[in-house]
KEKE-3310 file (N, C-alpha, C; in steps of 0.2 Angstrom, whole numbers, plus 5000, padded with zeros to 4 digits):
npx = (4925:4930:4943:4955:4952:4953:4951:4936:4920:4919:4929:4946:4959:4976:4988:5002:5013:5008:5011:5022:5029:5024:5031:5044:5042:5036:5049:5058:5053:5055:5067:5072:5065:5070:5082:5082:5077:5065:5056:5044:5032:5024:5032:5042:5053:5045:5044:5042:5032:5027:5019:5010:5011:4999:5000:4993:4983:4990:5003:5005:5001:5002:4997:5000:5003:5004:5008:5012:5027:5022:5017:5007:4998:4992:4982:4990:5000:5001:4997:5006:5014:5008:5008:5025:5026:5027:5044:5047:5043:5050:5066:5061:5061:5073:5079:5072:5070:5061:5046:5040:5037:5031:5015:5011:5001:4999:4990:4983:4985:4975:4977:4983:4979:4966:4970:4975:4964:4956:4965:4964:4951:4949:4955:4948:4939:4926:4926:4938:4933:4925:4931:4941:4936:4943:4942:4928:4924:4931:4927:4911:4915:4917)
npy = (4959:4973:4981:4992:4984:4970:4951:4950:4940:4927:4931:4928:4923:4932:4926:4916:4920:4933:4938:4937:4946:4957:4958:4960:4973:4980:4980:4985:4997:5003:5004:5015:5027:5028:5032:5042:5060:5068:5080:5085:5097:5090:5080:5084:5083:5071:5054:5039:5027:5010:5001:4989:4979:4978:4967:4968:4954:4950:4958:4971:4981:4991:4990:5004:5004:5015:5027:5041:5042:5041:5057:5065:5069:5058:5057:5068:5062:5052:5057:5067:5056:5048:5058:5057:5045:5043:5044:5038:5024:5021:5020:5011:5001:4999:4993:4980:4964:4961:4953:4966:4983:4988:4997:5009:5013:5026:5023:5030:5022:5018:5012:5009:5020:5015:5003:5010:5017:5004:4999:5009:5007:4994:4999:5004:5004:4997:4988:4980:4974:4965:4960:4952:4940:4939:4951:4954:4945:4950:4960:4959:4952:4962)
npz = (5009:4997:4998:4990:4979:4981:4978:4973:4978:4968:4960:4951:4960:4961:4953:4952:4945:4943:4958:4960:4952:4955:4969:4963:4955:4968:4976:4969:4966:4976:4977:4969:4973:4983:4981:4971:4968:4967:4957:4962:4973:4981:4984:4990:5003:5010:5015:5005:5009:4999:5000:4994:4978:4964:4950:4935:4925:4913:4915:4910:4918:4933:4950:4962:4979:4990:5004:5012:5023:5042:5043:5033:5017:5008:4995:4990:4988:4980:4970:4965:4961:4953:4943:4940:4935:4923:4923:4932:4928:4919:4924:4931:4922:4916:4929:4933:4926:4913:4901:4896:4905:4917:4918:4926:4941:4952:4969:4984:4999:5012:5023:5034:5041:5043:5052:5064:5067:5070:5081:5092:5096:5100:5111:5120:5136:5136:5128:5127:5139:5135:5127:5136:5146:5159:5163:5163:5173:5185:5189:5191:5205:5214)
capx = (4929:4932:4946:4961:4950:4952:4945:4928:4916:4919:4935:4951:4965:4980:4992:5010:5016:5008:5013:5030:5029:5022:5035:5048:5041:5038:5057:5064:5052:5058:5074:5072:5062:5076:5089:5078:5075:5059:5055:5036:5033:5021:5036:5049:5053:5042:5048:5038:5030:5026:5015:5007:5011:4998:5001:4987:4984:4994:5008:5007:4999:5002:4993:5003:4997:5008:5007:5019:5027:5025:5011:5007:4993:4991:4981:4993:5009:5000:4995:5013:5017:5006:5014:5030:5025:5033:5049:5048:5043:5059:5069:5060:5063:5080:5080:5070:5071:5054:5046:5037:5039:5020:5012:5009:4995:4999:4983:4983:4985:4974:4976:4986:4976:4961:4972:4977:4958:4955:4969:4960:4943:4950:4957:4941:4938:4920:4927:4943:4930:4919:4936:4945:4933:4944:4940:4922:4923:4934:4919:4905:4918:4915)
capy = (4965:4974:4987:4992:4980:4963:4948:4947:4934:4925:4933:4924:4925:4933:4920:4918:4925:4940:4939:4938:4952:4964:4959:4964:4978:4984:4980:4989:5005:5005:5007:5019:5033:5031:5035:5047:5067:5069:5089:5089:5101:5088:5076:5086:5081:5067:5049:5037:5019:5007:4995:4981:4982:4972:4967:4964:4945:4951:4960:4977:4986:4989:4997:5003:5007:5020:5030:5045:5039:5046:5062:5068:5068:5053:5058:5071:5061:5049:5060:5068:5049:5050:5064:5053:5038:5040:5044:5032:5017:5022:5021:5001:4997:4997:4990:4975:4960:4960:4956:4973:4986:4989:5006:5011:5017:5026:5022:5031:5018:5020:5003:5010:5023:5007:4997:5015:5016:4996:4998:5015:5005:4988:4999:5007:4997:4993:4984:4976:4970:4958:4952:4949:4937:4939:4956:4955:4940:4952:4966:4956:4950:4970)
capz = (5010:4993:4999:4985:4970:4983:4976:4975:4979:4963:4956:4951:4964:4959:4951:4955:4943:4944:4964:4962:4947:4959:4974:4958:4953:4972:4976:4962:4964:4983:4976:4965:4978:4987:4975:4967:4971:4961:4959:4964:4979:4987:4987:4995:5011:5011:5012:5000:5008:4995:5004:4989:4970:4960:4945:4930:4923:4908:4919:4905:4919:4939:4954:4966:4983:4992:5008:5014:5030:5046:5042:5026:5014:5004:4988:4986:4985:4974:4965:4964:4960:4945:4938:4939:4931:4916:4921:4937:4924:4912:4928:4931:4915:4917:4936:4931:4919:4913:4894:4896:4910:4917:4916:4933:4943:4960:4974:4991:5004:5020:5028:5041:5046:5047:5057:5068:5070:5076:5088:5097:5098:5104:5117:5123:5140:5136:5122:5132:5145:5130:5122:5138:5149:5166:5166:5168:5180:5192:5189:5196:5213:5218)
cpx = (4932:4938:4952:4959:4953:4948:4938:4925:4916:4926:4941:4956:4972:4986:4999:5015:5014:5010:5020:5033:5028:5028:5042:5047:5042:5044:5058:5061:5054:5065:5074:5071:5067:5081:5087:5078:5069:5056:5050:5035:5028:5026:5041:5047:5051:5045:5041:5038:5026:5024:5013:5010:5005:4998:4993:4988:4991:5001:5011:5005:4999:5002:4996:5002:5004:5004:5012:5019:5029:5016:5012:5000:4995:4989:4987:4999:5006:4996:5002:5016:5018:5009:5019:5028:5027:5041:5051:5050:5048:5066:5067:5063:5071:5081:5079:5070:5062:5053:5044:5035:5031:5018:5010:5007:4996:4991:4986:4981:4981:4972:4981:4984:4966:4963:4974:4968:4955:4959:4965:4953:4945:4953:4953:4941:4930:4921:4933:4938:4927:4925:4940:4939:4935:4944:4933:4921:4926:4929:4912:4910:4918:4911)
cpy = (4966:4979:4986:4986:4973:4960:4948:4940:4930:4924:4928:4928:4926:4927:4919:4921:4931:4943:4941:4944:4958:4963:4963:4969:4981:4986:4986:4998:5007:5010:5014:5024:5034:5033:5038:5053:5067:5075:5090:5091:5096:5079:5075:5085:5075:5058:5042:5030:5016:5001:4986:4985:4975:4972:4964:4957:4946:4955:4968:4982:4985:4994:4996:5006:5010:5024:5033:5042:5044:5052:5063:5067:5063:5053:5065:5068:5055:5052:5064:5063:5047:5052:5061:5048:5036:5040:5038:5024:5017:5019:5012:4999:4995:4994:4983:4972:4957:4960:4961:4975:4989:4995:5006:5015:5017:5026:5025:5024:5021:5014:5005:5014:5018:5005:5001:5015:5011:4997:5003:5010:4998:4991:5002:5002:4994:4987:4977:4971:4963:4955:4950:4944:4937:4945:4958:4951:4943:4959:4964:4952:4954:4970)
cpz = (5003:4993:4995:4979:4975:4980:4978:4976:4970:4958:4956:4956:4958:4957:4956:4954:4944:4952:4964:4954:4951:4966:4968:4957:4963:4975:4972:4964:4971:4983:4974:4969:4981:4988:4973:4968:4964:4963:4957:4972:4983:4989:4992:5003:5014:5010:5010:5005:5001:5000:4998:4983:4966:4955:4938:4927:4917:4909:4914:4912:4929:4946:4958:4971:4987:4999:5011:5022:5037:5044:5034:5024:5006:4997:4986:4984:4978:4968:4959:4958:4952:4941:4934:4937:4928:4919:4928:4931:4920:4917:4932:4926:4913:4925:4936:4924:4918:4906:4893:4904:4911:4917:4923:4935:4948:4963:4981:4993:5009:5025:5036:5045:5049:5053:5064:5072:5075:5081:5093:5099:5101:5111:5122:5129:5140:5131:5125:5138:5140:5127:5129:5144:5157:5168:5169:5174:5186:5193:5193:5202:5216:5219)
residu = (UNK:UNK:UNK:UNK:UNK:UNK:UNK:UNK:UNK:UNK:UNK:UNK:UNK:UNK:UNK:UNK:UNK:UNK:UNK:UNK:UNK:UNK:UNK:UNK:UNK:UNK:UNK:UNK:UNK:UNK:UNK:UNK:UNK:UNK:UNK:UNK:UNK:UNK:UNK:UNK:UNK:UNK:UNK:UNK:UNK:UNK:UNK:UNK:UNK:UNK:UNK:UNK:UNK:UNK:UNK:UNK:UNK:UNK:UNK:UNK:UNK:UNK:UNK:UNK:UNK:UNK:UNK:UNK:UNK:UNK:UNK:UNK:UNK:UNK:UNK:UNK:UNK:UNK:UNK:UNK:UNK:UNK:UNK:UNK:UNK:UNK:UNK:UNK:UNK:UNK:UNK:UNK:UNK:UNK:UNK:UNK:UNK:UNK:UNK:UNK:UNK:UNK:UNK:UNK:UNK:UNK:UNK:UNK:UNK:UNK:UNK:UNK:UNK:UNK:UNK:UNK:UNK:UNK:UNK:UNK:UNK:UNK:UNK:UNK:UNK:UNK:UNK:UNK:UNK:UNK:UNK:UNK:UNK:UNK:UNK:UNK:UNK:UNK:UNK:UNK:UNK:UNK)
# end
């Protein structure tokens, strides 16, 4: 599974630095959205999830994956997000103690609308009957 640049068959795993660089970074830009009013019309109204932040081996650079909470459209706010990057990343850089404040790249999130998918299909009952075993066995005693 390559989904949001996952390691690949081969690839190096994220270190721990750069793990705990991205929970920093995610932290901090939670804040910040929160205490923020950002004056792009596909932000208004909208309240901002920050789901993963990963951070690059060299920690100059960090992809942050986002989804508006609740409904909305997702490439527009990160794309909104975009827009805001500079004045977001000015607004880390004094939030975090970092030797350099990353440059950041918003990513629509759709892991939830996946996971909203899985849950609909495990609930189908042709599907409930193969994962639950004492369904079928009360099917053939009719």
């Amino acid at each position: 599974m390559t989904r949001h640049g996952s390691p690949q068959a081969g690839a190096k795993m994220p270190s721990q630095r750069q793990l705990r660089a991205g929970e920093l970074v995610r932290h901090a830009l939670v804040d910040i959205l929160r205490r923020e009013e950002l004056r792009d019309d596909a932000l208004h109204g909208v309240d901002v999830t920050v789901t993963e932040v990963r951070a690059s081996p060299d920690l100059k650079t960090a992809r942050v994956f986002v989804a508006p909470l609740g409904h909305g459209d997702r490439e527009a706010v990160a794309a909104a997000l975009n827009r805001a990057a500079g004045f977001l990343r000015g607004k880390l850089g004094r939030a975090i103690e970092m030797k350099f404040t990353p440059e950041l790249r918003f990513i629509a999130d759709d892991r939830f609308d996946q996971a909203s998918r899985i849950d609909e299909i495990l609930a189908r009952p042709n599907v409930k009957r193969d994962l639950d075993p004492g369904l079928a066995d009360d099917e053939d005693e009719d």
